[in-house]
C-alpha positions as CSV (number, residue, x, y, z in Angstrom):
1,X,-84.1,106.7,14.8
2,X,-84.4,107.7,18.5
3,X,-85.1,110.4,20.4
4,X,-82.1,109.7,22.2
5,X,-79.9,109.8,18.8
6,X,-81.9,112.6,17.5
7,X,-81.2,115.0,20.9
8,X,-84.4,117.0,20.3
9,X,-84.1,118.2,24.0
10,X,-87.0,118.2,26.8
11,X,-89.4,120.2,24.8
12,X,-90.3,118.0,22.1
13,X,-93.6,120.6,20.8
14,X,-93.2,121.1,16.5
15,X,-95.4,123.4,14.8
16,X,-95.8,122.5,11.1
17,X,-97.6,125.1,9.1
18,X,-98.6,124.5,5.1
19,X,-101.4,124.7,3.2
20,X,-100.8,121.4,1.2
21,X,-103.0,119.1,3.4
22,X,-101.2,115.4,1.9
23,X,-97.5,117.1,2.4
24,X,-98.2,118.6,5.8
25,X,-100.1,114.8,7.0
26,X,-96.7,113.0,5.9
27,X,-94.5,115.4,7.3
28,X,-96.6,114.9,10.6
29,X,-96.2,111.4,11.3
30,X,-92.6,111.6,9.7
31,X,-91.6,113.8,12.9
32,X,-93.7,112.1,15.1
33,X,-92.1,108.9,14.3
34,X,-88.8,111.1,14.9
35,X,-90.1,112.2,18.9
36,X,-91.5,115.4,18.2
37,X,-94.6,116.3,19.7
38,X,-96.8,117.6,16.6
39,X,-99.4,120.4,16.5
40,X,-100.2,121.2,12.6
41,X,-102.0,124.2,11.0
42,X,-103.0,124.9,7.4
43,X,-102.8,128.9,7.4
44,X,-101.4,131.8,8.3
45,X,-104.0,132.6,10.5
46,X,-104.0,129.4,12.4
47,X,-100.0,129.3,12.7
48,X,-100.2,132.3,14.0
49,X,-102.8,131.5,17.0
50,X,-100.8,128.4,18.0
51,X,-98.0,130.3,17.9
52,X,-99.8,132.8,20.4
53,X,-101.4,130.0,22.6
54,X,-98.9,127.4,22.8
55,X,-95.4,128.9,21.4
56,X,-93.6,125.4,20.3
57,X,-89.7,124.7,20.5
58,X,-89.7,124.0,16.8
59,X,-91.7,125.0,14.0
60,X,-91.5,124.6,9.9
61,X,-93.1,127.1,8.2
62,X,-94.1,127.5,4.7
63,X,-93.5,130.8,3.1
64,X,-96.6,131.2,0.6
65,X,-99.8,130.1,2.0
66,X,-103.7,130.5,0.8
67,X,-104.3,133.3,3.4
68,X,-100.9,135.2,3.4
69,X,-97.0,135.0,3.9
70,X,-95.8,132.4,6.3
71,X,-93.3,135.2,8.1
72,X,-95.9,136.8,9.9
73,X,-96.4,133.3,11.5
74,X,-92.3,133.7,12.3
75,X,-92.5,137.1,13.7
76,X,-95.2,136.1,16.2
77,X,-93.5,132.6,17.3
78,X,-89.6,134.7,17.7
79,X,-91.8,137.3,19.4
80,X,-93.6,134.8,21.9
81,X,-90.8,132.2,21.9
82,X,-87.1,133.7,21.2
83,X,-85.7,130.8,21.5
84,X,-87.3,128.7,19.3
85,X,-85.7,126.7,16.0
86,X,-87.4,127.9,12.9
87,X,-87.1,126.7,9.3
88,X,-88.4,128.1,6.5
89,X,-89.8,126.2,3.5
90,X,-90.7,127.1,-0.1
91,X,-91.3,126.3,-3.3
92,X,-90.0,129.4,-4.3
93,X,-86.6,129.2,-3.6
94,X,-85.0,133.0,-3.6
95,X,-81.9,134.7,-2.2
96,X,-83.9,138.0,-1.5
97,X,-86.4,135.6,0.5
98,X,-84.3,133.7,2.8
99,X,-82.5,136.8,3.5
100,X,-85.7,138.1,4.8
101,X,-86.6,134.6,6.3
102,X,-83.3,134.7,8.4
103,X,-83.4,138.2,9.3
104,X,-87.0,138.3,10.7
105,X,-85.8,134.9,13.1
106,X,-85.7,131.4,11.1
107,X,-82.6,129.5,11.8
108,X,-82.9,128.3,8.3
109,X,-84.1,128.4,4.8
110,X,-85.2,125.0,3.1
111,X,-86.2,124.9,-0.8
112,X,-88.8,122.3,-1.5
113,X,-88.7,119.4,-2.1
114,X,-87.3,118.4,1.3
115,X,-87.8,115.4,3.1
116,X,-88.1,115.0,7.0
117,X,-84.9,114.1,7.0
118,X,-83.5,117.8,5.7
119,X,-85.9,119.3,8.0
120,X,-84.9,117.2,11.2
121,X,-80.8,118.5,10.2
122,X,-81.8,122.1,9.4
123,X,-84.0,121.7,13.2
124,X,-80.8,120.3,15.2
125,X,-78.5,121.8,13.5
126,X,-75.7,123.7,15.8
127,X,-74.0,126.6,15.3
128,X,-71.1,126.2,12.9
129,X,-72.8,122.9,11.9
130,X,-73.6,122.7,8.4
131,X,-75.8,120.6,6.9
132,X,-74.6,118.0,4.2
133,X,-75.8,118.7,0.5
134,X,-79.4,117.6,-0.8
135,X,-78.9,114.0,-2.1
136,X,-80.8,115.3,-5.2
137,X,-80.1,118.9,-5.7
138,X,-82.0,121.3,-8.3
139,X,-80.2,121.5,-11.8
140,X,-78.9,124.7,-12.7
141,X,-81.2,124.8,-15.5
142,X,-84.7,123.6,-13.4
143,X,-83.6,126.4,-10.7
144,X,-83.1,129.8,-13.9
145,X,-86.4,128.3,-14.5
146,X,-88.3,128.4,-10.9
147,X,-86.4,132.0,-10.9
148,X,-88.1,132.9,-14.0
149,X,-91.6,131.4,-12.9
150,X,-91.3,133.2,-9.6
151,X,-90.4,136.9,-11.4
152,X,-93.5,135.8,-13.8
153,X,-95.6,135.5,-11.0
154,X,-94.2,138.5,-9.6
155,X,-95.3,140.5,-12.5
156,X,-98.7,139.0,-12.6
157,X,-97.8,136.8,-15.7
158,X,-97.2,140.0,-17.8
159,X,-94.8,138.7,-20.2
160,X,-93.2,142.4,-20.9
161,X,-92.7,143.3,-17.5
162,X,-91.1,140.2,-16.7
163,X,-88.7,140.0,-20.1
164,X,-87.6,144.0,-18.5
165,X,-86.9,142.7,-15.0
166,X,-84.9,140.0,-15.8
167,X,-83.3,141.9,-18.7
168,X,-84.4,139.9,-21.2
169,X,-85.6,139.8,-24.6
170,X,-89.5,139.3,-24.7
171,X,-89.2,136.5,-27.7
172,X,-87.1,134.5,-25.6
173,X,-88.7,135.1,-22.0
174,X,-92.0,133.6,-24.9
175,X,-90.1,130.9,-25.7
176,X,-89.0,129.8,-22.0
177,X,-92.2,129.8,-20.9
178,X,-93.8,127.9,-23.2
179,X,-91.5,125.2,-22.8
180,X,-92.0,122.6,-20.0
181,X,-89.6,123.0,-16.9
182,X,-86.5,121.3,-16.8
183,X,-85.7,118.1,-14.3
């Protein structure tokens, strides 16, 4: 791919901020390869000074990192930089979230896994352009599970809680989680 093909625009600056070191390293020299101009950060903390100091032209941001929630790094870049392409990833996929996500300034909402290729469409993407479907979408079944997880985690693991909020009965919320997770 070129840059040419890839119309990134004058401003080539990317700020990619996640606390998985191997994933954010490959995702680095997978847009660099793709004519972005990198700058990476592993927290909250250090998104946010980048974000401060050098406001890029396109960042990917992950939600849920070591030292906090990856929007705080989104309010400071749309403050600093309104015009700036945002996307938003997580393991952790959630309407409620990437309502929030998209209401505090990210153009868009990524579940992971995504590959640089989803990012690079969801970072160009236009207006009324929508992205084509994931070539390997979540099954319905693996994403009730990452919903249950998440509401489990929510509750800090307390299996009662969690059975309540998801209006559930506490045998079979047992049951679920003691099971592996779905492909």
């Amino acid at each position: 791919m070129t840059t040419e093909k890839l119309n990134i625009g004058d401003d080539k600056s990317l700020l990619l901020v996640d606390d998985d070191e191997p994933f954010l390293r490959r995702l680095t020299r997978a847009m660099e390869k793709r004519g972005f101009e990198v700058e990476m950060a592993g927290s909250v903390a250090a998104g946010k000074a980048i974000s401060t100091a050098r406001p890029p032209a396109y960042a990917v941001v992950d939600l849920r990192l070591e030292d906090g929630n990856g929007l705080d790094v989104v309010e400071v870049l749309r403050a600093k930089r309104p015009d700036s392409r945002i996307v938003v990833l997580t393991g952790y996929g959630a309407i409620a979230t990437a309502v929030a996500a998209v209401k505090i300034g990210a153009t868009d909402y990524l579940s992971k896994p995504a590959d640089a290729n989803d990012i690079t469409n969801a970072l160009l993407a236009t207006g009324d352009d929508l992205p084509p479907p994931p070539e390997n979408p979540m099954s319905a079944d693996r994403v009730r599970w990452e919903h249950i997880q998440r509401v489990y985690e929510l509750c800090d693991r307390n299996v009662s809680e969690t059975a309540r909020r998801l209006n559930m009965h506490r045998r079979t919320l047992q049951r679920i989680l003691a099971k592996r997770s779905p492909k």
